[in-house]
ROSE-4610 file (N, C-alpha, C; in Angstrom, 1 decimal, always signed):
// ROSE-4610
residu = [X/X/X/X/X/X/X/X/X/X/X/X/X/X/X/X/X/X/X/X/X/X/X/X/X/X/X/X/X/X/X/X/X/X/X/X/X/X/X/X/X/X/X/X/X/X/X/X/X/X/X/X/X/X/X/X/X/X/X/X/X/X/X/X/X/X/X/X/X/X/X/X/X/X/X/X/X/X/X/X/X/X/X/X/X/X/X/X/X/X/X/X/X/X/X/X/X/X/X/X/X/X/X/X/X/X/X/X/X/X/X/X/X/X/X/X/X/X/X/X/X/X/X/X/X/X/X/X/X/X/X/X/X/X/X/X/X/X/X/X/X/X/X/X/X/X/X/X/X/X/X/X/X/X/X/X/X/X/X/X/X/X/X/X/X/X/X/X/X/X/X/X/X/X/X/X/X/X/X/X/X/X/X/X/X/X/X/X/X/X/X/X/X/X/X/X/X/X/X/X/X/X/X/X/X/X/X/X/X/X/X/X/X/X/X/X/X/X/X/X/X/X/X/X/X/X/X/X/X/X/X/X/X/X/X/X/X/X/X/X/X/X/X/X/X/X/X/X/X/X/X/X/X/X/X/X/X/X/X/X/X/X/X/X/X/X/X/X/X/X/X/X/X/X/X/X/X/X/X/X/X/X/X/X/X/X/X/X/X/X/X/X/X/X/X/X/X/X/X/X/X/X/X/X/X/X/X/X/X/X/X/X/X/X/X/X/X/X/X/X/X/X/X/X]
num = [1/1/1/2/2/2/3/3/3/4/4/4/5/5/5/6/6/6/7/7/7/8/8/8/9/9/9/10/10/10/11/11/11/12/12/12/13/13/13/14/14/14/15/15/15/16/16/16/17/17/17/18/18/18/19/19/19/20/20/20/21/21/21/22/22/22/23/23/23/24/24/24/25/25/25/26/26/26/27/27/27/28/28/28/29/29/29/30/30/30/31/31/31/32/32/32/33/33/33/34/34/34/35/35/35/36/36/36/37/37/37/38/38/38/39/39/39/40/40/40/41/41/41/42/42/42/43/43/43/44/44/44/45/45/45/46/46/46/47/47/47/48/48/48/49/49/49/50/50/50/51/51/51/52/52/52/53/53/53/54/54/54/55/55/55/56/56/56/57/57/57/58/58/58/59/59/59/60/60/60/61/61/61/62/62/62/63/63/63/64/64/64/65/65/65/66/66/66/67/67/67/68/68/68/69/69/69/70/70/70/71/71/71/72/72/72/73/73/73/74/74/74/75/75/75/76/76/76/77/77/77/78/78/78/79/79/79/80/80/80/81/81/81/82/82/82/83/83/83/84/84/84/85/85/85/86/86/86/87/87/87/88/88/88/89/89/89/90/90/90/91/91/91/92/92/92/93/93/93/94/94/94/95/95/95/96/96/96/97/97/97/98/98/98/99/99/99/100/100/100/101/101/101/102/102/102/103/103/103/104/104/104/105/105/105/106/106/106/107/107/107/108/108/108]
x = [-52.5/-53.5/-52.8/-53.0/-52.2/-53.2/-52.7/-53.2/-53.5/-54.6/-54.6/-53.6/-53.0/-52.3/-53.3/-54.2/-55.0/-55.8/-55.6/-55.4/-54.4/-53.1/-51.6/-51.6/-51.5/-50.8/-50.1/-49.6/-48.6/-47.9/-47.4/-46.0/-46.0/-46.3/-46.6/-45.2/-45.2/-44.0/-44.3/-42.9/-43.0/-43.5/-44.3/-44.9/-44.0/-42.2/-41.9/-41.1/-41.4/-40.7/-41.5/-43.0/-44.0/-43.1/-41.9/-40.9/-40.1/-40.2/-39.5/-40.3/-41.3/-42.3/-43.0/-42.6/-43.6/-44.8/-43.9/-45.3/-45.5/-46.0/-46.1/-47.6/-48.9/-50.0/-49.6/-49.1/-48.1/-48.8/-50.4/-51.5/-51.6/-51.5/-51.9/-50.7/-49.5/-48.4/-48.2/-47.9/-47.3/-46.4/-45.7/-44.5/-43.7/-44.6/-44.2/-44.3/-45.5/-45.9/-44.5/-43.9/-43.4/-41.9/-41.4/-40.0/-39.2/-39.3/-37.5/-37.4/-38.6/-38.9/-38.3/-39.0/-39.0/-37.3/-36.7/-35.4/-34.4/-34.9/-34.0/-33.9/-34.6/-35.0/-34.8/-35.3/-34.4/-32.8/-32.4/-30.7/-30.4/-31.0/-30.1/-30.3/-31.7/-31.7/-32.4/-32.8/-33.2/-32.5/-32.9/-32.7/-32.3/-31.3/-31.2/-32.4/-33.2/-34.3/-35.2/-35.4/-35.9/-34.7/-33.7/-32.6/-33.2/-33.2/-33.6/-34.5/-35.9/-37.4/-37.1/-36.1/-36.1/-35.1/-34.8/-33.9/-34.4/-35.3/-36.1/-37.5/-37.8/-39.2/-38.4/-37.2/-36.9/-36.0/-35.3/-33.9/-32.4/-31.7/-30.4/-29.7/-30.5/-30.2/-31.2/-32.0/-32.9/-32.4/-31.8/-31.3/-29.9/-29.1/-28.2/-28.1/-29.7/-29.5/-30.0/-30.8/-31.3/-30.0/-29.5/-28.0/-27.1/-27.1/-26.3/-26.9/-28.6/-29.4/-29.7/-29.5/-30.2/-29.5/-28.8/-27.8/-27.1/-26.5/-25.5/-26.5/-27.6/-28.3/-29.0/-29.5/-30.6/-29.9/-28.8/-28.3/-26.7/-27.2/-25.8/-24.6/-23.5/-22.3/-21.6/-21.7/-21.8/-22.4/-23.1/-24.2/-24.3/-23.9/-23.8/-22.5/-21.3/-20.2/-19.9/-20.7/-21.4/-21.9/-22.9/-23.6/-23.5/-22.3/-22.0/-20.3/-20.1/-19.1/-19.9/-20.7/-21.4/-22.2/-22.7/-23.5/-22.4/-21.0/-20.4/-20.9/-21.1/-21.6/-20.7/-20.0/-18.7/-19.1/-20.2/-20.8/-21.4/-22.3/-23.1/-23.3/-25.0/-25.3/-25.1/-23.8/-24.0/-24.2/-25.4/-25.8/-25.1/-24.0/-23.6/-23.9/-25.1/-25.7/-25.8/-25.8/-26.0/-24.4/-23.4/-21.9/-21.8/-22.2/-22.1/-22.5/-24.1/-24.5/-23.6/-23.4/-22.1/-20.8/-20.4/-19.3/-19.3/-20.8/-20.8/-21.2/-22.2/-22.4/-20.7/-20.1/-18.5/-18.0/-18.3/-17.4/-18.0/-19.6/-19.9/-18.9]
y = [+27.0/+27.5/+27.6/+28.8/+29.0/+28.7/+28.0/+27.8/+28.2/+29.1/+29.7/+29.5/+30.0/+29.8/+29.2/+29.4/+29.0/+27.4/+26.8/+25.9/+24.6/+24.8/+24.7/+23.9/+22.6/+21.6/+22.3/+22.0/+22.4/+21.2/+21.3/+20.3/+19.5/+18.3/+17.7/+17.0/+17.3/+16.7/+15.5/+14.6/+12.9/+13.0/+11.5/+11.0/+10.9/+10.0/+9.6/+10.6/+11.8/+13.1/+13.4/+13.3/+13.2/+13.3/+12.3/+11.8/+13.4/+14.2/+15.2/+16.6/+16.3/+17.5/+16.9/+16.5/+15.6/+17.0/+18.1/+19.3/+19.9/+19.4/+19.9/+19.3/+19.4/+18.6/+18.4/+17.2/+17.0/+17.4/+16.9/+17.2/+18.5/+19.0/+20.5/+21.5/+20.6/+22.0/+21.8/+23.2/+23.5/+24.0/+23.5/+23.5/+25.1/+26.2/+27.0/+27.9/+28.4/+28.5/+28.1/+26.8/+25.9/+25.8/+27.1/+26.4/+26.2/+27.1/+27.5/+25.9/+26.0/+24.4/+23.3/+22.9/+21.9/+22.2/+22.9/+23.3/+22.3/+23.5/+22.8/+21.2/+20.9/+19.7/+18.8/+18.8/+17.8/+18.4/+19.5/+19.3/+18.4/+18.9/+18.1/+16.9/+15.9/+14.9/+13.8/+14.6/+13.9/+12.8/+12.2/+10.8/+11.4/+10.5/+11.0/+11.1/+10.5/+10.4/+12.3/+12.4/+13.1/+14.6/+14.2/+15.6/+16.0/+14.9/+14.9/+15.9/+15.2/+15.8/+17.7/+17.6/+18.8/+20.0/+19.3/+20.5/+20.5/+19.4/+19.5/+20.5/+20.5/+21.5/+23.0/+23.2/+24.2/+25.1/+24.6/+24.5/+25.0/+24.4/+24.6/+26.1/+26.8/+28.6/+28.9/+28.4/+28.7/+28.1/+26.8/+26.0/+27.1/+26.9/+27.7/+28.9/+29.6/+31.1/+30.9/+29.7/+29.6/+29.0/+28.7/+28.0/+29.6/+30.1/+31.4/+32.8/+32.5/+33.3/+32.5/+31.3/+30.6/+29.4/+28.9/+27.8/+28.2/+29.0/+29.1/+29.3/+29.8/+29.2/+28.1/+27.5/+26.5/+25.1/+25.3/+23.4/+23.5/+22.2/+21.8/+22.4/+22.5/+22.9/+22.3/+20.6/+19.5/+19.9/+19.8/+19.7/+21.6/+22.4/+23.6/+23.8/+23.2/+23.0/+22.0/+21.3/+19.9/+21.0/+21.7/+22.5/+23.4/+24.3/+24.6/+25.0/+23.9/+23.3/+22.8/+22.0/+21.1/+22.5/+23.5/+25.1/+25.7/+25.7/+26.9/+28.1/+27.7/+29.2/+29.8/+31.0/+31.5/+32.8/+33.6/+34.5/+33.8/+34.0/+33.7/+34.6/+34.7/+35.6/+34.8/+35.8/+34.8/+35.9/+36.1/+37.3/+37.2/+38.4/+38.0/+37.3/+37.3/+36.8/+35.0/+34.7/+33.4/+32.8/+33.8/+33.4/+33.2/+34.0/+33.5/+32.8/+32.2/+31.2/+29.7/+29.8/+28.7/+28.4/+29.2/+29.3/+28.9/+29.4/+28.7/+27.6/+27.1/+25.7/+24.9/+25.1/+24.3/+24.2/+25.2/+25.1/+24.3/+24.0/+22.9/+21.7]
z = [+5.1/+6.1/+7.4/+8.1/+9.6/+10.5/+11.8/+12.5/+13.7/+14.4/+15.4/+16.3/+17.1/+18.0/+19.5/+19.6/+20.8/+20.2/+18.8/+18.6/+18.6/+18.5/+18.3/+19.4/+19.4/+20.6/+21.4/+22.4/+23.3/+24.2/+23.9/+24.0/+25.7/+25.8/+27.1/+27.8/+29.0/+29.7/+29.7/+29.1/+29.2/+31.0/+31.1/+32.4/+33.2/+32.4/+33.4/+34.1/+33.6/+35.0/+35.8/+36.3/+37.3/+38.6/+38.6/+40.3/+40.6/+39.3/+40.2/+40.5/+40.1/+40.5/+41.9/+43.1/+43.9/+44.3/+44.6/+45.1/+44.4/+42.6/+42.1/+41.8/+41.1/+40.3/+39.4/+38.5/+37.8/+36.7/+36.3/+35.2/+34.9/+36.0/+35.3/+35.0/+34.8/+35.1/+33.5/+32.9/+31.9/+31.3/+29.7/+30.2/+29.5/+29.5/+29.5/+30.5/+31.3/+33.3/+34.0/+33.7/+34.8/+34.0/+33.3/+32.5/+33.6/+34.7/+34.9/+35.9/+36.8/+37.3/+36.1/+35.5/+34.5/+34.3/+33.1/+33.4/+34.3/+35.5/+36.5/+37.0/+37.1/+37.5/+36.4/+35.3/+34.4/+34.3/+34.1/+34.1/+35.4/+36.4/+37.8/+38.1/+37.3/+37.8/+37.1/+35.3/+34.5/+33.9/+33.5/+32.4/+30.8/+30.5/+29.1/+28.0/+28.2/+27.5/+27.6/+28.9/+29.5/+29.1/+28.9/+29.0/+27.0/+26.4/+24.9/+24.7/+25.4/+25.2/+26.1/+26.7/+27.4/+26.3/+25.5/+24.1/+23.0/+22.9/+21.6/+22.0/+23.6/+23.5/+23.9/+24.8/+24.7/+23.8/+23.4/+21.9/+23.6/+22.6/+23.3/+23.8/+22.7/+23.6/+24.5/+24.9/+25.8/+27.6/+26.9/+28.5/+28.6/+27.6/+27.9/+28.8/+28.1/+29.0/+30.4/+30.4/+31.9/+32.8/+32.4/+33.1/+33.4/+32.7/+32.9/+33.9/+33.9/+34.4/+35.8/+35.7/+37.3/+37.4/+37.0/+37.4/+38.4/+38.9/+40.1/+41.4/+41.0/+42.5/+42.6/+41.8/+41.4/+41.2/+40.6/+40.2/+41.1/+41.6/+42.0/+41.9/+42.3/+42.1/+40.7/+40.5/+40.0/+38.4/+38.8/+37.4/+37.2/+37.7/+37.2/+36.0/+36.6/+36.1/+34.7/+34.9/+33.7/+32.7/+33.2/+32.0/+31.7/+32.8/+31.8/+30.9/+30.7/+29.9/+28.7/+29.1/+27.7/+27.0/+27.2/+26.6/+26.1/+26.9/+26.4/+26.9/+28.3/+29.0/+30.0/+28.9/+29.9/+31.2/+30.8/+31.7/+32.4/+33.6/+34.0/+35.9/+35.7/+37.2/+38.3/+39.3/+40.5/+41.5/+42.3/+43.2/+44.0/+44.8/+46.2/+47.4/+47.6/+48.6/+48.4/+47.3/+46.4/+46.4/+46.1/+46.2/+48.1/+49.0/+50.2/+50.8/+50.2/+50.7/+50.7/+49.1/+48.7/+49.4/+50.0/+50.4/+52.1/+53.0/+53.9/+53.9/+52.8/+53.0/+52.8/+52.0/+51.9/+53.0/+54.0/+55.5/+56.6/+56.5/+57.3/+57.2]
């Protein structure tokens, strides 16, 4: 027997990532609405526990392509380079204006 889709659980962010959404309503955000957020925010500052629950709800090609699609503006320098080494992500979008920004902030 199939299950309606507008019946079908939907998959809840563990509590203890609430710390990184502070302007967020943590209850009401969900976790497909709120990927690229959610995403980012657990690569750059989650807990291993939290990095787990974030590849089992999204699958590893999904963080992958968000690391290749929004990592070079969104995560660290740090943890851009972390992830992507650990994906195997040799492409990735870096808008000009996004490469300039980086480049002045280094020169402060």
């Amino acid at each position: 027997m199939k299950v309606p889709a507008s019946e079908m659980k939907q998959p809840v962010m563990p509590s203890d990532t609430a710390w990184l959404f502070p302007e967020y309503a943590f209850a009401a955000m969900d976790v497909q609405t709120h990927r690229g957020v959610i995403i980012e925010r657990v690569l750059e500052r989650g807990s291993w526990e939290q990095l787990r629950w974030l590849f089992a709800t999204y699958g590893e090609a999904a963080v992958a392509d968000w690391v290749a699609r929004h990592g070079f503006r969104l995560l660290s320098k740090r943890s851009f380079a972390l992830w992507r080494l650990v994906l195997e992500v040799e492409n990735y979008h870096a808008p000009d204006w996004a490469i300039a920004a980086k480049q002045l902030s280094e020169s402060w």
